[in-house]
C-alpha positions as CSV (number, residue, x, y, z in Angstrom):
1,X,0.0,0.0,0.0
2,X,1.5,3.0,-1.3
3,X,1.6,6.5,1.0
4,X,0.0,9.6,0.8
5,X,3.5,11.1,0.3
6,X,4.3,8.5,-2.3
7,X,1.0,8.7,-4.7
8,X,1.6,12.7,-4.3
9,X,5.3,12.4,-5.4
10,X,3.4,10.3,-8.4
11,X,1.5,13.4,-9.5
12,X,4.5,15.9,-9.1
13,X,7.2,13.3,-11.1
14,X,4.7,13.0,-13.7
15,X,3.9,16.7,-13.7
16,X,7.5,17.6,-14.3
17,X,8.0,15.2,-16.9
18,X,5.4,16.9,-18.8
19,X,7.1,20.2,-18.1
20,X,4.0,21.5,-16.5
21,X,3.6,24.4,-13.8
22,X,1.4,24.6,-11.7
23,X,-0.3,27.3,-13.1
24,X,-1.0,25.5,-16.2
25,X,-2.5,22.7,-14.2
26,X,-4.7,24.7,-12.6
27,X,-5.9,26.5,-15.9
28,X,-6.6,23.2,-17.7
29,X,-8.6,21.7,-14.5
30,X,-9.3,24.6,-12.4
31,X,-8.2,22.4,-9.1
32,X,-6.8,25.6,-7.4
33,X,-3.0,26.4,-6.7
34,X,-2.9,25.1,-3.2
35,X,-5.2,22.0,-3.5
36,X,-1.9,21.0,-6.3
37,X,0.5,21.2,-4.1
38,X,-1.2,19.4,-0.8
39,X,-2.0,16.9,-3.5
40,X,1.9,16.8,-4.1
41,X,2.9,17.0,-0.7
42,X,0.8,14.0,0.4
43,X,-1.1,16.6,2.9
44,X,-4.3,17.0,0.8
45,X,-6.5,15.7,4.2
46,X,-5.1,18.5,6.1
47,X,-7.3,21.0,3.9
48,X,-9.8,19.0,2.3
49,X,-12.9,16.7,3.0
50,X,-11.8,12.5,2.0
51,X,-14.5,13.2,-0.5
52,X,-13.2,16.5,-2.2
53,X,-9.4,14.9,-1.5
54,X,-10.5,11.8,-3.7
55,X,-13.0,13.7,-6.4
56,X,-9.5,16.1,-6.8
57,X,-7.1,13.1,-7.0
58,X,-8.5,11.4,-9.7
59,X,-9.2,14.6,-11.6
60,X,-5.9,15.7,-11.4
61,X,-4.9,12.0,-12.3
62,X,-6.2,11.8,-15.1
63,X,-5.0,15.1,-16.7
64,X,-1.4,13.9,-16.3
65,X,-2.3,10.6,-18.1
66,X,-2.2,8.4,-15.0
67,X,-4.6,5.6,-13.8
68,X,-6.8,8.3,-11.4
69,X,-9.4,4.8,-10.4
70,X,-6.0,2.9,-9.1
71,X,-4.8,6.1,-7.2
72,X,-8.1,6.4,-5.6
73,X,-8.6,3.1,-4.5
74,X,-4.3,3.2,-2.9
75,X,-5.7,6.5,-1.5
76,X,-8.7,4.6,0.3
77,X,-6.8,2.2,1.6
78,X,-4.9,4.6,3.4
79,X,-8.2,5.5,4.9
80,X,-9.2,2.3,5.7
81,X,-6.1,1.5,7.4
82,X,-6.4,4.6,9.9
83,X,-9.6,3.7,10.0
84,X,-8.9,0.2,11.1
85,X,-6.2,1.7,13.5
86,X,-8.4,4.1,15.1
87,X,-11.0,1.0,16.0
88,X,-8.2,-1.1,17.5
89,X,-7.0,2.0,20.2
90,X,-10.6,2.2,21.1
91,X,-10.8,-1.6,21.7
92,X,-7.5,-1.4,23.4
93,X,-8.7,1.8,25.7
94,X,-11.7,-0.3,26.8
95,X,-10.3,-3.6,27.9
96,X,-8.1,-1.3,29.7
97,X,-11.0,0.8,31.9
98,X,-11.2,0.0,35.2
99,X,-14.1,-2.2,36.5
100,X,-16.8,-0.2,38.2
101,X,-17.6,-1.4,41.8
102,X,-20.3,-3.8,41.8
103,X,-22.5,-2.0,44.2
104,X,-22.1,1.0,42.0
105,X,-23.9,-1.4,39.2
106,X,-26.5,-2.7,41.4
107,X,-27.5,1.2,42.0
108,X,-26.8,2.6,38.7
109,X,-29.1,-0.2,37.4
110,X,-32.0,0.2,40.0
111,X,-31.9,3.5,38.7
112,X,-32.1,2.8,35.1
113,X,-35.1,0.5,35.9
114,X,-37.1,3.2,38.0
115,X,-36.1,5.8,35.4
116,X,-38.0,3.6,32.9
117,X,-40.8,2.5,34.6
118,X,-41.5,6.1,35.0
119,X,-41.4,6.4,30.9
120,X,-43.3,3.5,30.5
121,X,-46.0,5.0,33.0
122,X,-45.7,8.4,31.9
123,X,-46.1,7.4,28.0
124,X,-49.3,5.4,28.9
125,X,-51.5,8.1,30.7
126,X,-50.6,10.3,27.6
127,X,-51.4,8.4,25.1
128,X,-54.2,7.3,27.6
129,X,-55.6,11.1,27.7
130,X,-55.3,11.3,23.8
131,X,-57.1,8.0,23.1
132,X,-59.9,9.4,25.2
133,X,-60.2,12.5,23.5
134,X,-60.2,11.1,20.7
135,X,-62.9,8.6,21.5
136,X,-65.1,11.6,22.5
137,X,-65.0,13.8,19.4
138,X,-65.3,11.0,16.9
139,X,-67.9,9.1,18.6
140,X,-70.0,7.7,16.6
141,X,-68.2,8.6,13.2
142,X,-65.0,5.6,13.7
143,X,-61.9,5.9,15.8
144,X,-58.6,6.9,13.6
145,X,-55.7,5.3,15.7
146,X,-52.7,7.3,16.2
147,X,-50.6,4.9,14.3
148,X,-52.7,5.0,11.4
149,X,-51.4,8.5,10.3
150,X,-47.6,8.5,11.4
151,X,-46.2,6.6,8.4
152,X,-48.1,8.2,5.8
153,X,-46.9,11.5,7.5
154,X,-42.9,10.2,8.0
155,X,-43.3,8.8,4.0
156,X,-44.9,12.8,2.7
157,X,-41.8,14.3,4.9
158,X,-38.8,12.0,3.4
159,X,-40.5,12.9,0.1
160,X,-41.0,15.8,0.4
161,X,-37.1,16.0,0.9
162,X,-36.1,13.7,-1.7
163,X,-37.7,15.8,-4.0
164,X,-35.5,18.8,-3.7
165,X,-32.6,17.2,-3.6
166,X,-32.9,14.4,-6.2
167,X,-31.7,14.0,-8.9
168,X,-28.4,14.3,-7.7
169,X,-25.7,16.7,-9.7
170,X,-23.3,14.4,-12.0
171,X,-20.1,16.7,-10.7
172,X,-20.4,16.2,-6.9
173,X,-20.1,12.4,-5.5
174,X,-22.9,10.9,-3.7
175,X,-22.0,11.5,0.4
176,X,-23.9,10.0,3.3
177,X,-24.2,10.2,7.0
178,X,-25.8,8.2,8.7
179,X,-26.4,9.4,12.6
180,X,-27.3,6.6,15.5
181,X,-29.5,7.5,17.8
182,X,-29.3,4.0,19.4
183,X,-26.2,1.4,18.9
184,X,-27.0,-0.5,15.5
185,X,-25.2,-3.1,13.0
186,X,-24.4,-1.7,9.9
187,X,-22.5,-2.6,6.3
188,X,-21.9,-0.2,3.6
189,X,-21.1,-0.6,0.6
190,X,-19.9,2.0,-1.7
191,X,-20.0,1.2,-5.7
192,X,-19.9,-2.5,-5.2
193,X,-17.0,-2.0,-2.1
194,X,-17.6,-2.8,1.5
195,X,-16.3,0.5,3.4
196,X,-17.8,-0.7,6.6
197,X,-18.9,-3.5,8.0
198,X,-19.8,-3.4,12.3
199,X,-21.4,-1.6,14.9
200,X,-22.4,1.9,15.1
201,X,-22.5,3.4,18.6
202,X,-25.3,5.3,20.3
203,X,-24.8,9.3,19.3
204,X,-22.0,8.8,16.6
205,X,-21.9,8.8,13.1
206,X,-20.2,8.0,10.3
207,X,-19.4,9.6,6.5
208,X,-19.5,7.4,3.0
209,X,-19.1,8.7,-0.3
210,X,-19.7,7.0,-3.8
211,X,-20.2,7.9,-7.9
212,X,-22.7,5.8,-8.4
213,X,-24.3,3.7,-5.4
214,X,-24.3,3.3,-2.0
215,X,-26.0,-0.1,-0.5
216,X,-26.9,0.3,3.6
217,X,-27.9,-3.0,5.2
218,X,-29.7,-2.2,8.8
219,X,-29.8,-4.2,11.7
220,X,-31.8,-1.8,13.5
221,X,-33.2,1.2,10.9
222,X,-35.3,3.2,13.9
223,X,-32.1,3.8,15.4
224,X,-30.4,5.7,12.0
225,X,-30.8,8.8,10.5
226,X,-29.9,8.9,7.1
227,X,-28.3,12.4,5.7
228,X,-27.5,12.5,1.7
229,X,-25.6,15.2,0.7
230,X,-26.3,17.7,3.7
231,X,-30.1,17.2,3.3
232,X,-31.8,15.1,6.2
233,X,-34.0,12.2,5.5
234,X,-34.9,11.4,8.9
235,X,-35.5,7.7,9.6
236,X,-36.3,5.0,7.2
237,X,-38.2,2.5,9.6
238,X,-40.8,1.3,7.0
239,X,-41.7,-2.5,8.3
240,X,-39.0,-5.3,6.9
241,X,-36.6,-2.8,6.2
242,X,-32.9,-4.2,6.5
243,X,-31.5,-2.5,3.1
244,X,-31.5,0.8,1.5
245,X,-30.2,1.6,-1.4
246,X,-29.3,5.6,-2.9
247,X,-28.1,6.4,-6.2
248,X,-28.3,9.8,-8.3
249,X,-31.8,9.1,-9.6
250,X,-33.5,8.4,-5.9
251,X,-33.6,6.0,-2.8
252,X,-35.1,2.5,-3.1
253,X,-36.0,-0.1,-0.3
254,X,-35.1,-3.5,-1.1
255,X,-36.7,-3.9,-4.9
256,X,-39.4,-1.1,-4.0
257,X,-38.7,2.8,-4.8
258,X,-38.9,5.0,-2.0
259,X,-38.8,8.0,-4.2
260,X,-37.2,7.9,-7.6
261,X,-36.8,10.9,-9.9
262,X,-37.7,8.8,-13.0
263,X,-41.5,8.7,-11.0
């Protein structure tokens, strides 16, 4: 696996050959002055997103006549090896916590248990109060459950979104976020590439980036917000959902289009 330094003194040796400056580069391509150089220098991350550092890369690639695809795909392995890295120091970090004192469970969890009985109870008398007022103003015309409007309202919001923001542009890559509310399993794949595969913890997330396709399979989809290209999507908890699918034309569910530009 090749360093950053090393696939940016690729670009410069190849840039010199060709008796180019770097002022011509950057009026055949319009990648500015300094994005060249941090290309060069193997310090394009310190300035740029890993989405703009690979859209740029394989731009600038390919004007010189090199193989931009195999330069982005040395480049992401760099990622995925810091990547990799970065998981093993936090497994190493929490083997090495101290144990908590067992009484200090025992009380943390009695609270935790009151805490939630207290929800539970709490939920029930207000859905109680609202299923009684309901009762009383539609008496005698049928009783519309609560449930029976959320999904059609949750579907008409992520639409409603979709719609703006799809199709996507051809000249920007497709970027995802997806934001766990709760821990969840997760594997994403990226035009036909696994770039994850594990466990997302409660209140992080995580950034993916493709041209033409990412594939999300869920373990637990009411715990994940999905964010595509800056735009928020909310949850998509329809029932048997484990895999979601987004490309430039829309998002689909399985076989079944969620919203698709085509439609």
């Amino acid at each position: 696996m090749k360093s950053a330094k090393e696939i940016g003194s690729i670009l410069k040796e190849s840039r010199e050959k060709k008796n180019l400056g770097i002022d011509k580069v950057y009026k055949a391509t319009h990648i500015q002055h300094k994005v060249i150089k941090a290309l060069e220098e193997g310090a394009a991350d310190d300035i740029l997103s890993r989405v703009y550092v690979l859209l740029f890369l394989k731009k600038y690639a390919y004007f010189l006549g090199l193989d931009g695809e195999s330069l982005a795909s040395e480049y992401k392995d760099i990622y995925k090896a810091a990547e990799k890295k970065r998981e093993e120091e936090i497994n190493v970090t929490e083997k090495q916590k101290p144990a908590i004192d067992i009484d200090v469970k025992k009380w943390v969890t009695i609270g935790i248990s009151l805490a939630l009985i207290f929800m539970f109870l709490f939920t029930a008398y207000v859905l109680g109060m609202k299923l009684r007022s309901l009762i009383s103003t539609k008496q005698g015309q049928g009783i519309s459950r609560p449930g029976d409007v959320i999904p059609v309202a949750k579907e008409k919001a992520i639409e409603d979104t979709a719609q703006s923001l799809f199709p996507l542009r051809e000249d920007r890559p497709i970027q995802l976020t997806l934001r766990a509310e709760d821990k969840s399993w997760v594997r994403v794949k990226t035009d036909g590439d696994t770039s994850f595969e594990g466990m997302l913890e409660k209140n992080t997330s995580r950034d993916w980036s493709g041209e033409r396709e990412i594939e999300v399979k869920i373990g637990k989809p009411e715990a994940l917000d999905f964010i595509i290209n800056g735009n928020s999507i909310g949850k998509i908890d329809k029932p048997n959902v484990k895999t979601v699918y987004i490309s430039r034309e829309g998002i689909k569910t399985g076989n079944k289009w969620l919203y698709s530009s085509g439609e």
